[in-house]
C-alpha positions in Angstrom: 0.0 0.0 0.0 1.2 3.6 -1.3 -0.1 5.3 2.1 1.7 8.4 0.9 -0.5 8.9 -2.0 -3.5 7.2 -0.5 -3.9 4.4 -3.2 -4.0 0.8 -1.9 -4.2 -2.5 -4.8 -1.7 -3.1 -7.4 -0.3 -0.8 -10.1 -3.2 -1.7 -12.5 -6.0 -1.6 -9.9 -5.7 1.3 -7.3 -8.4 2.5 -5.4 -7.7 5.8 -3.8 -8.8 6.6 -0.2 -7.8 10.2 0.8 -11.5 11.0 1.3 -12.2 7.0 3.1 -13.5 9.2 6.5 -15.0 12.0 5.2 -18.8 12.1 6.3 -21.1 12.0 3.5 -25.5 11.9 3.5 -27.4 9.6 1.2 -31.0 11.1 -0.1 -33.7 9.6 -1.4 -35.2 12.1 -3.9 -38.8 12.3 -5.9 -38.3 11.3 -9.5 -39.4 14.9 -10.4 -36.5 16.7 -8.5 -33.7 14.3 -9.9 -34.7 15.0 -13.7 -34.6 18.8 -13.0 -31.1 18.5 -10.7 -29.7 16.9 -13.7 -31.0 19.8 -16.4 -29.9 22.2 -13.3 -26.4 24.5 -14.4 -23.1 22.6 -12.8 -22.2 26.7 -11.8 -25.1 26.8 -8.9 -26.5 25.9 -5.9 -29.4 22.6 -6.7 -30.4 23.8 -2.9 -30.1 24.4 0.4 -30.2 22.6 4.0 -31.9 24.0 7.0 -31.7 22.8 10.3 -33.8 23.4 13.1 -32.9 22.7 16.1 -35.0 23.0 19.5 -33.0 23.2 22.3 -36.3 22.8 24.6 -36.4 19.1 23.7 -33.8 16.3 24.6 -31.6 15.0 22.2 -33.4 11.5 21.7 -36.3 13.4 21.0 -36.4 12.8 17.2 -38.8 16.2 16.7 -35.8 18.2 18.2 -33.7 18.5 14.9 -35.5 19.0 11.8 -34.5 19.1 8.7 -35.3 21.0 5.7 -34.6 21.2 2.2 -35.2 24.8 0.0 -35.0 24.0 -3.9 -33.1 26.9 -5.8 -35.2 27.1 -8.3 -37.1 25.3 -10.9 -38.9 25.8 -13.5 -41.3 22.6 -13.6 -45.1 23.1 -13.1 -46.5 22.4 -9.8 -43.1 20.9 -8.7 -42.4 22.1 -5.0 -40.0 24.3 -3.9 -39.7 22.9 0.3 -38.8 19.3 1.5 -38.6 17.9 4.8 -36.0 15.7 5.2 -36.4 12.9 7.1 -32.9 10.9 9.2 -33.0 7.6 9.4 -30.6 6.5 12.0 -30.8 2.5 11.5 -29.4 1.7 8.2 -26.9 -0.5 6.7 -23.2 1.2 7.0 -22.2 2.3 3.1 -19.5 4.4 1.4 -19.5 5.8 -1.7 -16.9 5.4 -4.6 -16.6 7.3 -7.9 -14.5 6.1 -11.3 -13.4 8.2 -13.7 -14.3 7.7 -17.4 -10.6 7.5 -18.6 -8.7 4.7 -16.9 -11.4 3.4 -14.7 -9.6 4.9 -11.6 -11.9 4.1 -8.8 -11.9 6.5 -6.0 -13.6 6.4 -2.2 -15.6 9.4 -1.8 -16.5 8.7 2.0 -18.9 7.3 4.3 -22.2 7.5 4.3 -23.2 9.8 7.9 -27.3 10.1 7.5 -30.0 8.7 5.3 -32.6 10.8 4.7 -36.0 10.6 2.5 -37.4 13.2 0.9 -41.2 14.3 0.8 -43.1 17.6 0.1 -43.4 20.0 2.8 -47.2 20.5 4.4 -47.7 23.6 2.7 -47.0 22.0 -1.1 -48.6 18.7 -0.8 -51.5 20.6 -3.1 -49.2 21.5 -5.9 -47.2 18.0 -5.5 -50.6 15.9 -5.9 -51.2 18.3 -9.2 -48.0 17.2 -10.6 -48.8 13.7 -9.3 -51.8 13.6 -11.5 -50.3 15.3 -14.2 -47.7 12.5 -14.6 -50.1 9.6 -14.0 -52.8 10.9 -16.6 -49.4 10.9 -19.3 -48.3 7.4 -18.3 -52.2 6.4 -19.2 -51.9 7.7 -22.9 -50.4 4.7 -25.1 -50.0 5.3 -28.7 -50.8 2.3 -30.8 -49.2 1.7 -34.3 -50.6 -0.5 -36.7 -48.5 -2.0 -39.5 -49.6 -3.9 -42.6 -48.6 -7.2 -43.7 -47.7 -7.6 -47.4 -47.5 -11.4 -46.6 -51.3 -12.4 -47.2 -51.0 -16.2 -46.6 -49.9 -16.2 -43.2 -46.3 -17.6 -43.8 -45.0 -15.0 -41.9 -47.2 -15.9 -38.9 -45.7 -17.5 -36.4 -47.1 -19.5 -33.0 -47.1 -16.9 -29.8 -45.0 -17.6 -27.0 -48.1 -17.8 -24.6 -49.4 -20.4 -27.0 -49.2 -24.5 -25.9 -50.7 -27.3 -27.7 -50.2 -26.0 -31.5 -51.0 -28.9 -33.9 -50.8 -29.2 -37.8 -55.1 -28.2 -39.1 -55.0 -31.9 -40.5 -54.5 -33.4 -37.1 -57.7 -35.5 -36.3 -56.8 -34.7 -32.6 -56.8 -31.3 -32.5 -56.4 -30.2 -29.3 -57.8 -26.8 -27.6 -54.9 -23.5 -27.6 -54.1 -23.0 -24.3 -52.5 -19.8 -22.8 -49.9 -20.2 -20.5 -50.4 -19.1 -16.8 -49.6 -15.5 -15.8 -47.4 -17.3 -13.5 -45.6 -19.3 -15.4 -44.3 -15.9 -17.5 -41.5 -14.1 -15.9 -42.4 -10.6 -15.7 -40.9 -7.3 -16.9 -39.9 -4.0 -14.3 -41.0 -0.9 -15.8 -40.0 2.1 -15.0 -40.0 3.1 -11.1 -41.9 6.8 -12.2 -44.1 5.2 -14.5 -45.3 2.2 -11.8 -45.6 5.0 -9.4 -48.2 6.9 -11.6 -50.2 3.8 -12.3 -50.1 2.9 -8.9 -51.9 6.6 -8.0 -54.4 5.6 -10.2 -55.3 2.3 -9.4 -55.7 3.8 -5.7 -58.1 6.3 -7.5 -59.9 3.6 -8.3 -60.1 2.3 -4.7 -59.0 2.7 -1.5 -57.3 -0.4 -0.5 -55.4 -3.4 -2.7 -53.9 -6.7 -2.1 -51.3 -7.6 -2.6 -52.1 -10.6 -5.2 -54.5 -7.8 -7.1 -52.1 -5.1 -7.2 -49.3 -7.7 -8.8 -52.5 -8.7 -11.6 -53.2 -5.4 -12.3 -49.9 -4.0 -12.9 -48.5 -7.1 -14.2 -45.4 -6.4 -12.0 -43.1 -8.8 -10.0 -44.0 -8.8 -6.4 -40.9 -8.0 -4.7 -40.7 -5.2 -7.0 -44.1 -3.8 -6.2 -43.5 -4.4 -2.9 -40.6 -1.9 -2.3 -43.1 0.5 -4.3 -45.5 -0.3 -1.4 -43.4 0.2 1.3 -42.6 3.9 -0.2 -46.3 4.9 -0.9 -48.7 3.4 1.4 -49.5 1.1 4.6 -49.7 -2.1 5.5 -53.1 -2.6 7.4 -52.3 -5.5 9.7 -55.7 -5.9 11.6 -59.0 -4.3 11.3 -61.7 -4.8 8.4 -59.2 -4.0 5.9 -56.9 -6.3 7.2 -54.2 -7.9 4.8 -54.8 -4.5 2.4 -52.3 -1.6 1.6 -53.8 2.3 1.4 -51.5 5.3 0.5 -49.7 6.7 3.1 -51.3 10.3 4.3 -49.2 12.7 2.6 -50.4 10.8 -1.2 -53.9 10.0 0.1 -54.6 13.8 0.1 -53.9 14.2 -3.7 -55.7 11.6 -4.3 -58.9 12.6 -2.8 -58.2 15.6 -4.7 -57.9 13.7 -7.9 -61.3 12.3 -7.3 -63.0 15.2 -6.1 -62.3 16.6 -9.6 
């Protein structure tokens, strides 16, 4: 180890770690403020950090330190302009590296202090449920193309891949096309902003889901919805909706919105 330079690892693979201890936060952001950050000019501030702190309360007191977030500016509709930022103090210990594009040097950039997710303030949840809808009502537009087959004799049709059980016309034992089971397909992520806005408008739709329904209407893998769960809504563990998720407070309000209009 070159502990003068701060590079550790042979000559062709060096990781540097002059910045191994520096403290570093990890934030969750809405999709909406990481696609204007990254249209934002490198020359300015993206935002800045207020903390609040109460000296009235004890430390443990998690409502003692608040944290809050003041965008710079933007220029997106309806897009909020103050986040509260809530710390997580359990989490999994990480540090974060960079590599450059030009010689793959790899780089630690520190470790990671506080974890933080970040939601509208109370006085912008109105204009963050209009931009909600806004984006849900574009992911529900699909445009269709249709394309015409020179090929009139069917050569170039082919047997679907949800299709069992194909046999030749002539076959005197012709047996019944069966689709295969939902099940039995492996199913396709979309996009985390896009499954977000259908997932707004299925709870338009209704209040609570299961589970099993939520994965049929979306047609999404279920580990993969759940993590969307666990970020939008609640888990009702007893009561007469018992086994159901509803949207967590802060999205239930634009939604009730939504259907009020």
């Amino acid at each position: 180890m070159d502990e003068e330079n701060g590079y550790s690892g042979s000559s062709s693979s060096n990781l540097e770690t002059l910045k191994a201890e520096r403290s570093v936060w990890l934030m969750k952001c809405p999709l909406v403020v990481a696609k204007s950050w990254q249209t934002h000019p490198p020359s300015q501030p993206l935002a800045k950090v207020v903390l609040s702190l109460d000296p009235l309360h004890p430390e443990e007191d998690p409502s003692a330190v608040q944290f809050t977030m003041e965008m710079a500016g933007s220029d997106a509709v309806n897009m909020p302009k103050t986040y509260s930022l809530n710390m997580f103090k359990d989490f999994v210990p990480m540090c974060v590296f960079s590599e450059t594009s030009q010689g793959g040097k790899v780089a630690m950039e520190g470790k990671v202090e506080h974890k933080f997710d970040m939601k509208p303030h109370g006085e912008n949840l109105e204009e963050y449920g209009k931009l909600c809808r806004e984006r849900t009502n574009r992911s529900m537009i699909k445009n269709r193309q249709i394309q015409v087959i020179d090929n009139d004799r069917g050569v170039l049709m082919r047997p679907m891949p949800g299709m069992i059980g194909l046999v030749s016309s002539n076959s005197k034992d012709k047996k019944k096309t069966q689709p295969i089971k939902q099940s039995d397909t492996k199913r396709t992520r979309r996009d985390r902003g896009e499954l977000e806005d259908i997932m707004f408008k299925l709870f338009e739709r209704q209040p609570n889901w299961a589970l099993k329904q939520l994965v049929q209407e979306t047609d999404q893998p279920a580990q993969f919805l759940k993590e969307i769960l666990n970020e939008l809504c609640v888990y009702n563990k007893r009561g007469a909706n018992q086994g159901t998720y509803e949207l967590k407070p802060e999205y239930k309000k634009s939604v009730e919105d939504t259907s009020a209009e």
